[in-house]
C-alpha positions as CSV (number, residue, x, y, z in Angstrom):
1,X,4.1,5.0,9.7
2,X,2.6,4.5,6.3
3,X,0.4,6.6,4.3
4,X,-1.6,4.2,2.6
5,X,-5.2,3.3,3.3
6,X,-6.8,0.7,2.2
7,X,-10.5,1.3,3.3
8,X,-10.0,4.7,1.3
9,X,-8.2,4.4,-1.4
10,X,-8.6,4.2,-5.5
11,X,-9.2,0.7,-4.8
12,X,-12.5,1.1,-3.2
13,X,-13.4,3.5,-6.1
14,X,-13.2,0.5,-8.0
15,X,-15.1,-1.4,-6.1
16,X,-18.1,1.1,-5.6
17,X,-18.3,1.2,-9.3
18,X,-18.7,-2.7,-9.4
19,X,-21.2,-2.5,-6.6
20,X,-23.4,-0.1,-8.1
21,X,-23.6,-2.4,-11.7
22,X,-24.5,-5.8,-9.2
23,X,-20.7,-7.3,-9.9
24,X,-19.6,-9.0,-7.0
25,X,-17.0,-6.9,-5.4
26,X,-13.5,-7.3,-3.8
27,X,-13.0,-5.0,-1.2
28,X,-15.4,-2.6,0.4
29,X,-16.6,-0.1,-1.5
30,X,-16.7,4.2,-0.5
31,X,-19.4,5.2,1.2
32,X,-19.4,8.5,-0.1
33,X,-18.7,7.6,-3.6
34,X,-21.5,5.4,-3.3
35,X,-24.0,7.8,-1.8
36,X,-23.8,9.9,-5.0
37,X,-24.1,6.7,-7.4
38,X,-27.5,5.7,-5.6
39,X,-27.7,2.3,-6.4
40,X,-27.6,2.3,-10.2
41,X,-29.6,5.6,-10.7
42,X,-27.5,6.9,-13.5
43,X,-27.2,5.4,-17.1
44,X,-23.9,6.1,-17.6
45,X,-20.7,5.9,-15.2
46,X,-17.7,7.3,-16.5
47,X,-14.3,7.2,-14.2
48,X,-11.6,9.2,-15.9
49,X,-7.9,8.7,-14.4
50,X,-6.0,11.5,-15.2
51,X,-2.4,10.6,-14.3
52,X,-0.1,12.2,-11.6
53,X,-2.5,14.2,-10.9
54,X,-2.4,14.7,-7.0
55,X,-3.9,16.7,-4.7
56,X,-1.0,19.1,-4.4
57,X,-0.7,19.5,-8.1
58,X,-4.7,20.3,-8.2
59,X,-4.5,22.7,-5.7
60,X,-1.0,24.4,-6.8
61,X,-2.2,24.9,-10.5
62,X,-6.2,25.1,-10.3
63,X,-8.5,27.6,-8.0
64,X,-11.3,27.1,-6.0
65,X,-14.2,28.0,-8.8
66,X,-11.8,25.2,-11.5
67,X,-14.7,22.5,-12.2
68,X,-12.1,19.8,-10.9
69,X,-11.5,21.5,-7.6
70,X,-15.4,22.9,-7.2
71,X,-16.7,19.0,-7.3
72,X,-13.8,17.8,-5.2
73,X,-15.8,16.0,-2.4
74,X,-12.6,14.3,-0.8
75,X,-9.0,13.0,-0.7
76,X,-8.3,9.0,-1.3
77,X,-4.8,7.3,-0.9
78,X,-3.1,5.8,-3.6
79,X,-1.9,2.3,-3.2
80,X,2.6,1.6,-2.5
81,X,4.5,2.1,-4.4
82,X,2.4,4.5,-5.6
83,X,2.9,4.8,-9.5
84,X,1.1,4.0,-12.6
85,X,2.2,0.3,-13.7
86,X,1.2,-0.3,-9.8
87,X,-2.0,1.5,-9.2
88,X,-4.0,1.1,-12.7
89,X,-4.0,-2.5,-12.7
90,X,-6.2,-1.9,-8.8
91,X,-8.0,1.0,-10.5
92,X,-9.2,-1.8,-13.3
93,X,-9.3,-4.6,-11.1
94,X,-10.7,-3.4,-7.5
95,X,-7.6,-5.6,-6.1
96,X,-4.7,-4.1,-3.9
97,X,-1.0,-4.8,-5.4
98,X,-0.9,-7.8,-3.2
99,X,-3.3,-9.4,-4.9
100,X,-2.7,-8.6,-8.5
101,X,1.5,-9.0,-8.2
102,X,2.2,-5.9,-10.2
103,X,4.5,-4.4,-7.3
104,X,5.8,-1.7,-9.8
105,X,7.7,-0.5,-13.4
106,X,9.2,-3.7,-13.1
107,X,9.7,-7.1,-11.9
108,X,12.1,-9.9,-11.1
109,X,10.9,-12.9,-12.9
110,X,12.7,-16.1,-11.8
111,X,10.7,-17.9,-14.7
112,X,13.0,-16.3,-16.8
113,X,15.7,-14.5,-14.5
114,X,15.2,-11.3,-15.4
115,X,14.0,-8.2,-15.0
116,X,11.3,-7.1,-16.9
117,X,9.3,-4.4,-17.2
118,X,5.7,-4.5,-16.8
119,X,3.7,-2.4,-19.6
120,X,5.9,-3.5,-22.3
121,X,7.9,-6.5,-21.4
122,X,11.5,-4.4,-21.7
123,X,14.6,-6.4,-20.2
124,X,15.6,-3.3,-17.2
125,X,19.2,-4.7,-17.9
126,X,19.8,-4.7,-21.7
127,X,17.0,-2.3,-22.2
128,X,15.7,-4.7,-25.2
129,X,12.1,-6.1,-25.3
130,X,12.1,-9.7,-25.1
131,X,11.5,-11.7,-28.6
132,X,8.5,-12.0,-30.2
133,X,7.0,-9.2,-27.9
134,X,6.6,-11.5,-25.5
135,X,5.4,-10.1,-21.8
136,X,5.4,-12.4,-18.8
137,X,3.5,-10.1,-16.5
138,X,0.0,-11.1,-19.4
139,X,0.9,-14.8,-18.9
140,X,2.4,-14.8,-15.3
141,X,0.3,-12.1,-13.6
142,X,-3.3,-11.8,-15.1
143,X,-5.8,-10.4,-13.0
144,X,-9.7,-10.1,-13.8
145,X,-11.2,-6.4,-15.3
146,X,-14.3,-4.5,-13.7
147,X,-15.0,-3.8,-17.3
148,X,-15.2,-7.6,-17.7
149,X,-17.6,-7.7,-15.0
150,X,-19.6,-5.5,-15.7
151,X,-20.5,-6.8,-18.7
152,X,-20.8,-9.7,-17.6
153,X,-23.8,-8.0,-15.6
154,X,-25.4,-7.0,-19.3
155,X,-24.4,-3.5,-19.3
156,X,-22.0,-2.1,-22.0
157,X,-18.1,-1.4,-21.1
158,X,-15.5,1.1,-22.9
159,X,-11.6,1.4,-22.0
160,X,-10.0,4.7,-23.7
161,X,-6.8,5.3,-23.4
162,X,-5.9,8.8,-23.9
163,X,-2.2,9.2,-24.6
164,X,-0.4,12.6,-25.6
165,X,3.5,13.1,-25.6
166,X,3.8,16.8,-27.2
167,X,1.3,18.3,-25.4
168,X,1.5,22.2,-26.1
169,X,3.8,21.9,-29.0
170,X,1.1,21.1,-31.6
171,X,-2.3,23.2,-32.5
172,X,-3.9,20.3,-30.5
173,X,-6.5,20.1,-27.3
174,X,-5.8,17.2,-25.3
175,X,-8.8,18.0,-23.3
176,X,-11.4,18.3,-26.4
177,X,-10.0,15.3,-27.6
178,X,-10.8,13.3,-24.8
179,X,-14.0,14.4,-24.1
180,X,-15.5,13.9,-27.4
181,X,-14.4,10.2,-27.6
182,X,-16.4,9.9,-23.8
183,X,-19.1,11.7,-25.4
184,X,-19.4,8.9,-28.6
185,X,-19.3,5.9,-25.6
186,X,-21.9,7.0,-23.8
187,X,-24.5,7.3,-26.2
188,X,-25.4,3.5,-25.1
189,X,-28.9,3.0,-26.6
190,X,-31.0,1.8,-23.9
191,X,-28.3,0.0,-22.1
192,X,-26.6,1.1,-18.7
193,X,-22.6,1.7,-19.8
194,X,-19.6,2.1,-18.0
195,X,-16.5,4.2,-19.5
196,X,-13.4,4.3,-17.9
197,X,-11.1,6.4,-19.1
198,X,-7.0,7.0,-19.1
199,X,-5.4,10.1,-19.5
200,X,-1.8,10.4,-19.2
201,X,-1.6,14.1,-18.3
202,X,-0.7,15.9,-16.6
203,X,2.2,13.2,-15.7
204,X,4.2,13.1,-19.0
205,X,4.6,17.0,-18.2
206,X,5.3,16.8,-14.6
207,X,8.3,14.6,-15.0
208,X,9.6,17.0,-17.4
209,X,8.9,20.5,-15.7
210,X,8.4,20.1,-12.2
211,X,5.2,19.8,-9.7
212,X,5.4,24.0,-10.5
213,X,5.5,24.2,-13.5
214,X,3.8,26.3,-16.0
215,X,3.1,23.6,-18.5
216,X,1.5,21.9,-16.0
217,X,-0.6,24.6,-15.1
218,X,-1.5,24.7,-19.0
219,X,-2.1,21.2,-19.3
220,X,-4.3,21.0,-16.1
221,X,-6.5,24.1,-17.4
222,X,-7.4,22.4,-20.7
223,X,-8.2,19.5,-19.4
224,X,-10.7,20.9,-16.1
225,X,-12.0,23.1,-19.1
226,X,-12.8,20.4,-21.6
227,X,-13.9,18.0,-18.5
228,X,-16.7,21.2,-17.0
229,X,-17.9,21.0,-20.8
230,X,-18.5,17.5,-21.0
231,X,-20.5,17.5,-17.5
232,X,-22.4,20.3,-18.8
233,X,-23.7,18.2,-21.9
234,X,-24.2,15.5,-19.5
235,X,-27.6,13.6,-18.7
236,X,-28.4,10.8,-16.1
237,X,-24.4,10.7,-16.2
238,X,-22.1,10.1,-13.1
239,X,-18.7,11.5,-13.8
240,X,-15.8,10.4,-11.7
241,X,-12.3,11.6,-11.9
242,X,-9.3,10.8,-9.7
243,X,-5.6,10.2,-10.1
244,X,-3.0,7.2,-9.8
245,X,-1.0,8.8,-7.5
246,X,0.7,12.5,-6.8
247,X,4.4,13.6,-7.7
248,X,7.3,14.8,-5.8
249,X,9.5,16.9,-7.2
250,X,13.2,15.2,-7.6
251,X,15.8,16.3,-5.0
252,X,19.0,13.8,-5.4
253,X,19.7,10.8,-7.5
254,X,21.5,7.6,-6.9
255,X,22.8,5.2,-8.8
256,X,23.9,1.6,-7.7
257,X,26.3,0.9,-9.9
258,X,28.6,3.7,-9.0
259,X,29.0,1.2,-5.6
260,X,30.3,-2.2,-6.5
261,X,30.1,-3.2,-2.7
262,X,26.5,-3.0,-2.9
263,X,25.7,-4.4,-6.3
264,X,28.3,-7.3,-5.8
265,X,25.8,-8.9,-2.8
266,X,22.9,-8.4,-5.4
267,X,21.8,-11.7,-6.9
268,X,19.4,-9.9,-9.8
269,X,19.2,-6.8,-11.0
270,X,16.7,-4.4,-9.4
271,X,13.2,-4.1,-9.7
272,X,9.8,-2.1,-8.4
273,X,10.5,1.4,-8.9
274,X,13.3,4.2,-8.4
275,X,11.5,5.6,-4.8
276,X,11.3,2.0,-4.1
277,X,13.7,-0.2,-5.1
278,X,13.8,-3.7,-4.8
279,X,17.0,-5.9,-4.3
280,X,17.6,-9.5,-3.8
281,X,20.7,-10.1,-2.0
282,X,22.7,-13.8,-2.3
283,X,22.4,-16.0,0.4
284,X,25.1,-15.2,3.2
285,X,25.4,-11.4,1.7
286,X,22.9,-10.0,3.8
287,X,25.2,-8.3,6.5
288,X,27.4,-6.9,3.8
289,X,24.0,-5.6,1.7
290,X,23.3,-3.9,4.6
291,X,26.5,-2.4,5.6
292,X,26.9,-1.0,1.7
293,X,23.8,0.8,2.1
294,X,25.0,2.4,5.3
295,X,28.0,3.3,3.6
296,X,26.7,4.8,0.4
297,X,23.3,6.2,1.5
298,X,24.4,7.9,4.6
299,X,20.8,8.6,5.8
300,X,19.6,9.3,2.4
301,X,17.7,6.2,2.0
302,X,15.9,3.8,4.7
303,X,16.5,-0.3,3.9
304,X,12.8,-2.2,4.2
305,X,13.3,-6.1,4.7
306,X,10.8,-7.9,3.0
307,X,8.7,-8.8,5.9
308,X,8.5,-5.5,7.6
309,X,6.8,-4.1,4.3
310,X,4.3,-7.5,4.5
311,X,3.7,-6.7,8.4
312,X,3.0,-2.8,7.8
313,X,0.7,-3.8,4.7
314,X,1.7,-1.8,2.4
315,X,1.0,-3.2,-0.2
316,X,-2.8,-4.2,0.9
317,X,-2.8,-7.4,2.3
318,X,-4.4,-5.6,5.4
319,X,-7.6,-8.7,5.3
320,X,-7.3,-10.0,8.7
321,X,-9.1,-13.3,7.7
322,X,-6.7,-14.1,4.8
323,X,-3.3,-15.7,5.5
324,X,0.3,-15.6,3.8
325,X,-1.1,-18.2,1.5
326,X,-4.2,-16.2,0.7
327,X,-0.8,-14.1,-1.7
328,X,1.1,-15.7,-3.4
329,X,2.2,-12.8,-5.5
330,X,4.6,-11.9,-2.2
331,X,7.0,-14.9,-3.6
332,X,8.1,-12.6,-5.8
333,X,8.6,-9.3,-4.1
334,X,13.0,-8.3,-3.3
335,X,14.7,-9.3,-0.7
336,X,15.0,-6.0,0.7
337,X,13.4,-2.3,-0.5
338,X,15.6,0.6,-0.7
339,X,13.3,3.7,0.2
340,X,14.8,6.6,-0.8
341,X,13.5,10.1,1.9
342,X,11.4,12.8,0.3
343,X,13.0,13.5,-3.1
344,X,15.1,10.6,-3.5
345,X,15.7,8.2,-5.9
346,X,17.8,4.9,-6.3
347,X,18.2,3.5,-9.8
348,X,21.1,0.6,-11.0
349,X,22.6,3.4,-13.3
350,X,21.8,6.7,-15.1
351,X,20.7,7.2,-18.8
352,X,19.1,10.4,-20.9
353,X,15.7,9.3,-20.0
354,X,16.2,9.5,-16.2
355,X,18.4,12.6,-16.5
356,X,16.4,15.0,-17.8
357,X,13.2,14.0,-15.4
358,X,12.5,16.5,-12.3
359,X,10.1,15.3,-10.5
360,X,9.1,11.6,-9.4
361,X,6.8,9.1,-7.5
362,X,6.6,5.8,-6.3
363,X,7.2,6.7,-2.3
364,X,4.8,7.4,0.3
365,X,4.8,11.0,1.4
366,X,1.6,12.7,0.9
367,X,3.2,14.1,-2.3
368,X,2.8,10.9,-3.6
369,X,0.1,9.4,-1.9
370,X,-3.2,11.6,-1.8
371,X,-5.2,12.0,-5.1
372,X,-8.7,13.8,-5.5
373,X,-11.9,12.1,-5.6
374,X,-13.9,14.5,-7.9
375,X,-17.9,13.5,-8.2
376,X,-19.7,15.4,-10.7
377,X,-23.7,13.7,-11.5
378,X,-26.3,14.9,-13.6
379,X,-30.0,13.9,-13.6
């Protein structure tokens, strides 16, 4: 049913990348990745996540002689729900989202009873950050870096986070701007380095315009053009580039407070993310949960009970030789997940922010799911 896999997936990217610095690893690395590493051959490993950026997008906006299509050497699966505050903490761990707890945007904490969240510590319900900027998901659910380990291994480490908002309306290249910052880390003076790199293009424009859009096609060029420059200066340099997940292009919303016989069996507010929303119903409410859902959704939307997403793995606990115990983090996953069908989303209510976007992520279609794995190495 799903399409996730962990045995080839940006979570094994991870892990090759440890493997080939001699960190210990936590999942079984790519084989094919690997192949073009060669055992710690290169001096410098760069891994550049360029956000949303799936493998329909590449294909839709980029041609066959594009630098990012022409070293293309295969397809990977993102991890569920596939979306950035869920997948970047596997991409800089080499853990699955069972592992590391971050099961989305945001998160039920019964520590504090509320929903927060995840990259900035935002209450979902008030829409305030909690005092003092304080986030529970640094106390409550650290989880260790490759970039930590690696240094640990005596090589050098860089994290860049390339963030742009007004892409295209301001005389600035996105794609230049990137690439001479990786360019400046990987002059490493003797010492093997690892870069890993953040973009979050061509995402911020796909929410905006669209998985067709033209600014997408603009922000895609730049970047492949500026990226094709950067391998050309290359030497004894192994790029890597791959996405967080894909995008699906927004078809219907819906909004759970327009249903008070839903959100009256709800004993928190909502959590995870809008293709896959997670509820926590009060204890005797279940029946009525469900027959709300029925009501509202029509067939719209499929209702996941906790356990069924545990026994299809979604979320990576796929180790036979580990046990419930072996994650904890599943203590604090919903009750139930509301899955919304291709182009679907369930929110608690509306707002400008979630107006004006037209296209989404977070399910598991192949939309969503399949990113590149681009491979580009230079002697």
């Amino acid at each position: 049913m799903p399409l996730v896999d962990y045995t080839n997936s940006i979570v094994n990217v991870a892990n090759s990348i440890l493997k080939d610095f001699g960190a210990p690893t936590h999942h079984a690395s790519l084989a094919c990745l690997n192949e073009f590493l060669q055992n710690g051959t290169y001096r410098n490993v760069v891994l550049v996540v360029l956000d949303g950026m799936g493998i329909n997008v590449l294909e839709e906006h980029l041609d066959q002689s594009s630098f990012l299509r022409g070293f293309c050497v295969g397809e990977l699966s993102s991890v569920v729900p596939s979306a950035t505050a869920a997948a970047i903490p596997c991409i800089r761990s080499g853990l699955t989202p069972a592992e590391t707890g971050h099961f989305g945007w945001s998160l039920w904490f019964e520590e504090l009873n509320r929903t927060v969240a995840l990259f900035n510590g935002e209450d979902m319900q008030t829409e305030e950050c909690l005092p003092h900027g304080y986030n529970p998901a640094n106390a409550l659910l650290p989880y260790p870096s490759i970039t930590d380990a690696i240094r640990k291994t005596g090589a050098k480490a860089h994290v860049l986070h390339h963030v742009l908002h007004n892409f295209g309306k301001r005389k600035y290249n996105i794609g230049r701007s990137m690439t001479r910052r990786l360019r400046s880390r990987s002059r490493n003076f003797g010492k093997r380095s690892f870069t890993y790199c953040y973009c979050n293009q061509p995402d911020y424009t796909l929410h905006r315009t669209g998985t067709r859009g033209e600014d997408v096609a603009t922000v895609l060029r730049k970047i492949d053009k500026a990226l094709a420059r950067f391998a050309k200066k290359m030497r004894r340099t192994a790029l890597i580039v791959i996405a967080d997940h894909g995008h699906l292009n927004l078809q219907k919303r819906y909004f759970l407070e327009e249903c008070p016989a839903l959100t009256n069996t709800l004993r928190a507010f909502p959590d995870i993310e809008q293709r896959l929303l997670g509820c926590r119903v009060k204890q005797g409410r279940e029946a009525d949960f469900l027959r709300a859902c029925a009501d509202f959704f029509g067939d719209d939307v499929d209702v996941l009970p906790k356990q069924r997403t545990i026994e299809l793995g979604l979320f990576g606990n796929t180790d036979t030789q580990k046990t419930g115990q072996d994650y904890p983090q599943f203590e604090r996953l919903p009750d139930f997940f509301l899955a919304g069908k291709p182009g679907i989303t369930v929110d608690y209510h509306g707002g400008a922010s979630k107006n004006q976007l037209v296209s989404t992520h977070g399910g598991i279609t192949p939309q969503e799911m399949l990113v590149p794995l681009i491979v580009c190495v230079k002697d």
